[in-house]
C-alpha positions in Angstrom: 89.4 71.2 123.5 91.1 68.6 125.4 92.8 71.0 128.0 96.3 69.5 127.1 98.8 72.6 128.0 100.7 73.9 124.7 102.5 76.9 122.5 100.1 74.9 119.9 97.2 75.6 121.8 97.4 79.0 121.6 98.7 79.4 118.6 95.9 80.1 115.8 93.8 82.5 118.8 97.0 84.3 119.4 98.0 84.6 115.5 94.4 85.9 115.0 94.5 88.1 117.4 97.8 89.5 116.3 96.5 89.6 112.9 93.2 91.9 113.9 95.4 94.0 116.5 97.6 94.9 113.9 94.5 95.8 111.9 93.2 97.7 114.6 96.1 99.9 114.7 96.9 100.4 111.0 93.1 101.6 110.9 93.7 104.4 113.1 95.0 107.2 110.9 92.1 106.9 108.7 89.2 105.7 110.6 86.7 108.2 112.0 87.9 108.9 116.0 84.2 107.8 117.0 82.4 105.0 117.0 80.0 104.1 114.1 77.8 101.1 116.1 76.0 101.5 119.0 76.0 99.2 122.0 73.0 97.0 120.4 73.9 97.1 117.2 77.5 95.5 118.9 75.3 93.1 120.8 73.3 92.2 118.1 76.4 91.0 116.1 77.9 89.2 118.8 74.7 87.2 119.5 73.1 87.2 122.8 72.2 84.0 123.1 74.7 81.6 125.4 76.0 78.4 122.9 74.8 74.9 123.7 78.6 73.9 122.9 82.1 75.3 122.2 83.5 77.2 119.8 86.8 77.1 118.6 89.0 80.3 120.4 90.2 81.6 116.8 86.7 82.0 115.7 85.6 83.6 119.0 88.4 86.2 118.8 86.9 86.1 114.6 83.8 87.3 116.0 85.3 89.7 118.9 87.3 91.4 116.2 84.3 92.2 113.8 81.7 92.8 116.1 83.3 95.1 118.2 85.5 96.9 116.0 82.6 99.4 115.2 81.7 100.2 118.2 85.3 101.1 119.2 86.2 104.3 119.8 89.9 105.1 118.5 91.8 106.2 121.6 94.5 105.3 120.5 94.6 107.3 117.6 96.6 111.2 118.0 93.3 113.2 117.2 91.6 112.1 120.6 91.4 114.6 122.9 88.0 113.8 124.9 90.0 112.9 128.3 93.9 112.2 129.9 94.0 108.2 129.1 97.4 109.0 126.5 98.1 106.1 123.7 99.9 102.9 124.5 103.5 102.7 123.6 104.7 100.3 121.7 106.8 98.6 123.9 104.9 98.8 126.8 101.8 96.9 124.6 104.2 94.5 123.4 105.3 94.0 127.2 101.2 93.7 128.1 100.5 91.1 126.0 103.4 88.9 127.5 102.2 89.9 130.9 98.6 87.9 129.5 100.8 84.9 128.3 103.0 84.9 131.4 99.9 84.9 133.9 102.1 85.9 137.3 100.1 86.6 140.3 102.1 89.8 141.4 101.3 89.8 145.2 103.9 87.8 146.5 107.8 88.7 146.0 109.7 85.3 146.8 106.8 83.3 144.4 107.3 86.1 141.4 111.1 86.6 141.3 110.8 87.8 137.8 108.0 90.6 138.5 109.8 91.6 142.1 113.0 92.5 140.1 111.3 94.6 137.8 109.1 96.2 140.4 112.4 97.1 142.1 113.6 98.5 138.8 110.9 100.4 137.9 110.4 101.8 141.3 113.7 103.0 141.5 113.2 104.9 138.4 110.3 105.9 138.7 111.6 107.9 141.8 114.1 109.0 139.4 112.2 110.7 136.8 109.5 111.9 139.2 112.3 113.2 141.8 110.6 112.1 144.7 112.5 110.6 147.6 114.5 107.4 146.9 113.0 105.5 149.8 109.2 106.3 149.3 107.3 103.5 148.8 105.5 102.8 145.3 102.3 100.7 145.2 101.2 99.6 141.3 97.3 100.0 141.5 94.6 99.7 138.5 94.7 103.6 137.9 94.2 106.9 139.3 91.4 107.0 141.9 92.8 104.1 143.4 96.2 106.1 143.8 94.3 108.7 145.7 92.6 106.0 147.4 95.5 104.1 148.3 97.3 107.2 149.8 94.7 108.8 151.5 94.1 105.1 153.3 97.7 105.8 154.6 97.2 109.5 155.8 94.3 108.4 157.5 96.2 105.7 159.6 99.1 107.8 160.2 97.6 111.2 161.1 95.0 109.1 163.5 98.0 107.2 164.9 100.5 110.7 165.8 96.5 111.3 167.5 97.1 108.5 169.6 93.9 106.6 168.4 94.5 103.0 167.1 92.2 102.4 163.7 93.0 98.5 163.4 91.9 98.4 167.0 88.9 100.0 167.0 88.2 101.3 164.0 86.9 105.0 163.4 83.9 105.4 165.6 84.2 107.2 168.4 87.9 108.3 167.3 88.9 111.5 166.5 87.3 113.3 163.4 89.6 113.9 160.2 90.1 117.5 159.0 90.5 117.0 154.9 91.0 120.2 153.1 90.9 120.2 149.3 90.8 122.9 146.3 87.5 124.0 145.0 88.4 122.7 142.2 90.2 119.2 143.0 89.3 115.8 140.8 86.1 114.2 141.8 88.0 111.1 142.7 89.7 112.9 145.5 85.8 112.9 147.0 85.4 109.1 146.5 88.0 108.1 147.6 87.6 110.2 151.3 83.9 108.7 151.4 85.2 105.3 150.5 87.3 105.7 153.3 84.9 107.0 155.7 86.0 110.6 156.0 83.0 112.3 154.6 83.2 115.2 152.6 86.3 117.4 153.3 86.7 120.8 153.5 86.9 123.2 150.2 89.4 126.1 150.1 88.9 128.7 147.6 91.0 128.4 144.3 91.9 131.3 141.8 91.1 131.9 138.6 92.7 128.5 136.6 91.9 126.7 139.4 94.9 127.2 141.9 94.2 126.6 145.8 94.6 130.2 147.4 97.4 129.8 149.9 95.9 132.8 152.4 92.3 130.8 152.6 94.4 127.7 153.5 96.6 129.9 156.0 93.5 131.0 157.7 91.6 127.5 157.6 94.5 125.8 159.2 94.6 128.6 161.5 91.1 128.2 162.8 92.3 125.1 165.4 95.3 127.6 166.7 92.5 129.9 167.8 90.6 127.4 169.1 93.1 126.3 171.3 92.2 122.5 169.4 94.3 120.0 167.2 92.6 118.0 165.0 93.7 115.2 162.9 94.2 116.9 159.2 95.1 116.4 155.7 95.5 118.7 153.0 95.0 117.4 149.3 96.5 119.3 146.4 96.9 119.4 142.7 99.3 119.0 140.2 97.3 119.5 137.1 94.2 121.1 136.9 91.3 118.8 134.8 90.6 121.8 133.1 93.4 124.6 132.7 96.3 122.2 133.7 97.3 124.2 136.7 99.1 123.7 139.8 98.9 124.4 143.0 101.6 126.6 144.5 103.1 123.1 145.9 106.1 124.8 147.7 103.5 127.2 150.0 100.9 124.3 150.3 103.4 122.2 151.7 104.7 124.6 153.8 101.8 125.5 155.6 100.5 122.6 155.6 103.5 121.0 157.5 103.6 123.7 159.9 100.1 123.1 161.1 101.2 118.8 161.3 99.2 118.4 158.5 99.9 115.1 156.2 100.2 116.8 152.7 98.6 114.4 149.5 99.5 115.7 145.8 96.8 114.6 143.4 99.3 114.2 140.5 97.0 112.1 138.2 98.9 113.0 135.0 100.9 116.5 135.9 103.4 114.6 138.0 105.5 113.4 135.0 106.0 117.1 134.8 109.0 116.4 136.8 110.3 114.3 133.9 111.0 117.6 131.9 113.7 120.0 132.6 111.2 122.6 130.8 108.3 121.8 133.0 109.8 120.9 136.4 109.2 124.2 138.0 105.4 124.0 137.9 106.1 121.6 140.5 108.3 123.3 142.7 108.5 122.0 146.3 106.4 118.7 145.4 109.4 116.8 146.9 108.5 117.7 150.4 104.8 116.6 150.7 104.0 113.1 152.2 102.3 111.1 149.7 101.7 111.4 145.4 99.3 110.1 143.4 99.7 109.3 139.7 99.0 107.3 137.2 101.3 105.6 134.4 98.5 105.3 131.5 98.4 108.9 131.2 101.0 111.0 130.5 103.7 107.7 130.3 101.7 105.9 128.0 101.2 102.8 129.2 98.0 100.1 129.1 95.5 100.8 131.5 96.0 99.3 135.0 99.3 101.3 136.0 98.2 103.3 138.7 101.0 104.7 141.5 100.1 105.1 144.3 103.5 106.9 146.2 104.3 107.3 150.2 106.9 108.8 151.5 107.5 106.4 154.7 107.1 103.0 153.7 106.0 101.8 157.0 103.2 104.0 157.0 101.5 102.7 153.7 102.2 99.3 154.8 100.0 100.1 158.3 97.2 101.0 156.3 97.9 97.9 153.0 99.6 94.8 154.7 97.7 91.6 155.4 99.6 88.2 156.6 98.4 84.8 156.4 100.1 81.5 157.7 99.7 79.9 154.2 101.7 82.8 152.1 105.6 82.8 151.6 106.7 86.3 153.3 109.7 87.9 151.8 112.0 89.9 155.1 111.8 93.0 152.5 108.2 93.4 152.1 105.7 92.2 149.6 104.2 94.1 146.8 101.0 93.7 148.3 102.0 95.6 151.3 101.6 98.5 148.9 98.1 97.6 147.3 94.4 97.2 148.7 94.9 94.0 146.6 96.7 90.5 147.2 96.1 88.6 143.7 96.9 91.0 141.0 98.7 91.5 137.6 102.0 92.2 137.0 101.6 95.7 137.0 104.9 96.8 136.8 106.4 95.0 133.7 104.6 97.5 131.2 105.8 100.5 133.4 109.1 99.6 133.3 109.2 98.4 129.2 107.4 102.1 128.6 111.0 103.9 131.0 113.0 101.3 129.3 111.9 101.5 125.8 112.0 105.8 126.3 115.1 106.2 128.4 115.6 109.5 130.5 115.3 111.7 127.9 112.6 110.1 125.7 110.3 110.8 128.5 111.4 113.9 128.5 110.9 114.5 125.0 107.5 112.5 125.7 105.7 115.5 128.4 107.6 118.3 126.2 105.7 117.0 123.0 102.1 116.9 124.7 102.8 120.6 125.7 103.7 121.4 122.6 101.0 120.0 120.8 98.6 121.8 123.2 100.1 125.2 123.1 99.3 124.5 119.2 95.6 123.0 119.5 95.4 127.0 121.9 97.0 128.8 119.1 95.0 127.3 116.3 91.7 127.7 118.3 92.6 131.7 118.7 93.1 131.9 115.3 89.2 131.5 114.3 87.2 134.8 115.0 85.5 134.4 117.9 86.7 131.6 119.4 87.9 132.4 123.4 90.7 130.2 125.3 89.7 130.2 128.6 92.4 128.9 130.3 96.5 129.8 130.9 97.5 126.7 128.7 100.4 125.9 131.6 100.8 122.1 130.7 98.2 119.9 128.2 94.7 121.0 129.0 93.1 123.7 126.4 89.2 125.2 127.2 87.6 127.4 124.7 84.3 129.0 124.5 82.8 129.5 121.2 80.9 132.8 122.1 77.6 131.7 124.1 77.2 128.6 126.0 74.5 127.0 123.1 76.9 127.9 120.8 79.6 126.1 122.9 77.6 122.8 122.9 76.2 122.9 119.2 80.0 123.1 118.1 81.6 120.6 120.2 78.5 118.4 119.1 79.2 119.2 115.3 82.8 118.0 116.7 82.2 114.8 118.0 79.0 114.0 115.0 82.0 114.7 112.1 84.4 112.1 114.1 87.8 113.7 112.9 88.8 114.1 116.4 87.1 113.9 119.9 87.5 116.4 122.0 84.9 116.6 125.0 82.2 119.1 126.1 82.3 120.6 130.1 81.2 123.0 132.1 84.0 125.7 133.7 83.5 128.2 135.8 80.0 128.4 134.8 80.8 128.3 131.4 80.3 125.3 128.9 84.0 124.5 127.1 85.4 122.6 124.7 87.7 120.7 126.8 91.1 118.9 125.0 93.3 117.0 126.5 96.6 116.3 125.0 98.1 112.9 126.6 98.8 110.4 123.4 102.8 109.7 122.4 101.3 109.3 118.9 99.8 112.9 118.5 101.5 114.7 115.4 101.7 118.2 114.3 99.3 116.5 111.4 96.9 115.3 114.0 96.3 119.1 115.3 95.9 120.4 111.9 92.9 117.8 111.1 91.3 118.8 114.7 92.0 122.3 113.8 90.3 121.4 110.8 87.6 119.8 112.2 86.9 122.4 114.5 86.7 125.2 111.9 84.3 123.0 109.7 82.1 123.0 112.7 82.3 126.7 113.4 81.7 127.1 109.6 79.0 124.9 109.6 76.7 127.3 112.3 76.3 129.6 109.1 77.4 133.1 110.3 79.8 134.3 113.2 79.8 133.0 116.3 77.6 134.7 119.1 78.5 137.4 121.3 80.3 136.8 124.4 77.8 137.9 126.9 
């Protein structure tokens, strides 16, 4: 290689790759949902030992292609259920691979024009769709936990700042202590993201059956600093969408008392936000509007690659307290840079496969897109109910189905036959002390074909335990 800067330099590695992603993706109706190689039999065909000299890139992406396409579990493909990480749309995978080519460094606006007017774009409608306020701000972060993160890092600077304590000054030491109240039954990334902050572990309010925080316990913790004539610093994180039964929390009453205590209100949306998006579904977030910050995250219920986390705050000046850095060397835009919004400065252009996915779908395509998902799981819960002795554990409010299989060995030995067979994934977990079969529905490309072979599948496996299923204890 001669390092000389050409189309013609790409072109055989990109044709290759084109070649084996198309591959890839034609494979996926018919290929098993697991993977049939294991991480050393992958290794072993890569080669582990590091060349003496180059080789040429179309035979490394050659070797990528056939070594790893074994070990490759079909996400992608509409009979994975294991957990929320959806199935790329088209256009927003076409739009990721020119994001590659184009190689923009998304921190900056002025440098980026190109990626700042999309960002704009898709911010705008992202408010849109998600009807949040039209002059929150919207950071693009690499998923999920960093939403949360991201978020939380702004609570903690405002809520310490109305406390009168200065956290870029001097830090948390010695400051006053943040109250964080969560749901029993919140994402574990809600947790790492408080003790990657440094606000320990935070407070648990009881939660109902699916998983609901129970507005009266919240009431009376909130209460507890009214009788004891104190105000502390708080936060109260909820949910909109329950890992396991898909609930939410009562957002309306949450936010309520939480604002009447001062309280900076977080909604862990991670994939029931885009509820919003649906006319059919908004209600289950009813009141969302009025909390301070929203978490989210593009890749799973939009569709979109991986790397589209949205991190949402209502006052823009208060995320930019907790995100902004300045340096004499970097060309400052009078509106703000996108790293204002990020824990990162150097990062990809985030935003161009958001906005291709809103683009490619329109208004009510992504309607139509949350609408199918629950569709396809209130089938997945009415197939399931249909085989004697199968249990649905949860209200299926959204696109997360449990079911128990009579006793908890049972349980495991069928969602083990599940995942051995590889006609669909769908994931083992323990709720409420029970062990579940836990689906997720979050892939575009799901079909009503798709549920019938993990119906399928599913039956097979119940089948194959040779007799009915054990009691219920």
């Amino acid at each position: 290689m001669d390092g000389r800067l050409s189309a013609e330099t790409y072109r055989a590695a990109l044709a290759r790759a084109h070649e084996h992603a198309l591959d890839w993706l034609d494979s996926l109706d018919t290929r098993t949902v697991t993977p049939r190689a294991s991480i050393d039999e992958v290794a072993g065909d890569l080669g582990t030992e590091l060349p003496d000299g180059p080789t040429s890139p179309e035979d490394v992406i050659d070797l990528l292609a056939a070594a790893a396409g074994p070990g490759l579990t079909a996400m992608q493909s509409g009979r994975f259920f294991g957990f929320v990480i959806g199935g790329t749309q088209p256009a927003a995978l076409a739009a990721d691979w020119l994001v590659s080519a184009w190689d923009q460094n998304a921190g900056l606006r002025l440098v980026t024009p190109a990626h700042s007017a999309i960002e704009d774009i898709a911010t705008a409608w992202l408010l849109d769709l998600l009807g949040l306020p039209p002059g929150a701000a919207v950071g693009f972060v690499t998923g999920a936990t960093m939403a949360n993160f991201t978020c939380l890092a702004a609570a903690r600077q405002d809520v310490l700042r109305r406390a009168g304590w200065d956290a870029d000054t001097d830090g948390l030491a010695g400051g006053p202590r943040i109250r964080v109240l969560v749901g029993a039954e919140r994402h574990d990334t809600v947790d790492l993201a408080l003790r990657l902050l440094g606000l320990g572990r935070p407070e648990v309010v009881s939660v109902d059956d699916q998983g609901r925080m129970r507005v009266p316990d919240l009431t009376a913790a909130l209460d507890e600093d009214d009788r004891l004539d104190r105000a502390r610093p708080t936060i109260v994180v909820a949910q909109a969408g329950n890992i396991h039964s898909g609930a939410f929390d009562d957002l309306r009453e949450v936010v309520g008392v939480a604002r009447s205590h001062g309280a900076w209100v977080h909604v862990d949306g991670a994939f029931g936000l885009w509820a919003a998006a649906s006319s059919s579904q908004e209600h289950l977030l009813l009141g969302h509007e009025a909390a301070d910050s929203w978490a989210t995250d593009a890749h799973k219920t939009l569709n979109t690659p991986y790397d589209t986390g949205l991190a949402i705050v209502r006052e823009p000046s208060a995320l930019r307290a907790a995100m902004a850095l300045h340096a004499a060397y970097l060309i400052h835009d009078s509106h703000g840079e996108p790293s204002d919004k990020t824990p990162e400065l150097s990062r990809r252009a985030r935003a161009v496969t958001v906005w291709a996915a809103v683009r490619s779908l329109g208004r009510s395509g992504v309607s139509g897109l949350v609408d199918g998902l629950c569709h396809q799981a209130s089938a997945l819960a009415a197939g399931l109910e249909g085989i004697p002795g199968v249990a649905v554990e949860n209200d299926v409010v959204f696109t997360q189905v449990c079911a128990s299989f009579g006793d908890d060995d049972t349980t495991r030995e069928v969602v083990r036959r599940v995942l051995d067979e590889g006609e669909t994934w769908m994931s083992g977990s323990t709720w409420r002390g029970r062990a579940v079969l836990r689906i997720s529905v979050s892939n575009w490309a799901t079909t009503d074909r798709d549920v019938a072979r993990s119906l399928a599948a599913v039956r097979r496996a119940v089948d194959g335990l040779g007799g009915s299923l054990s009691a219920r204890p």
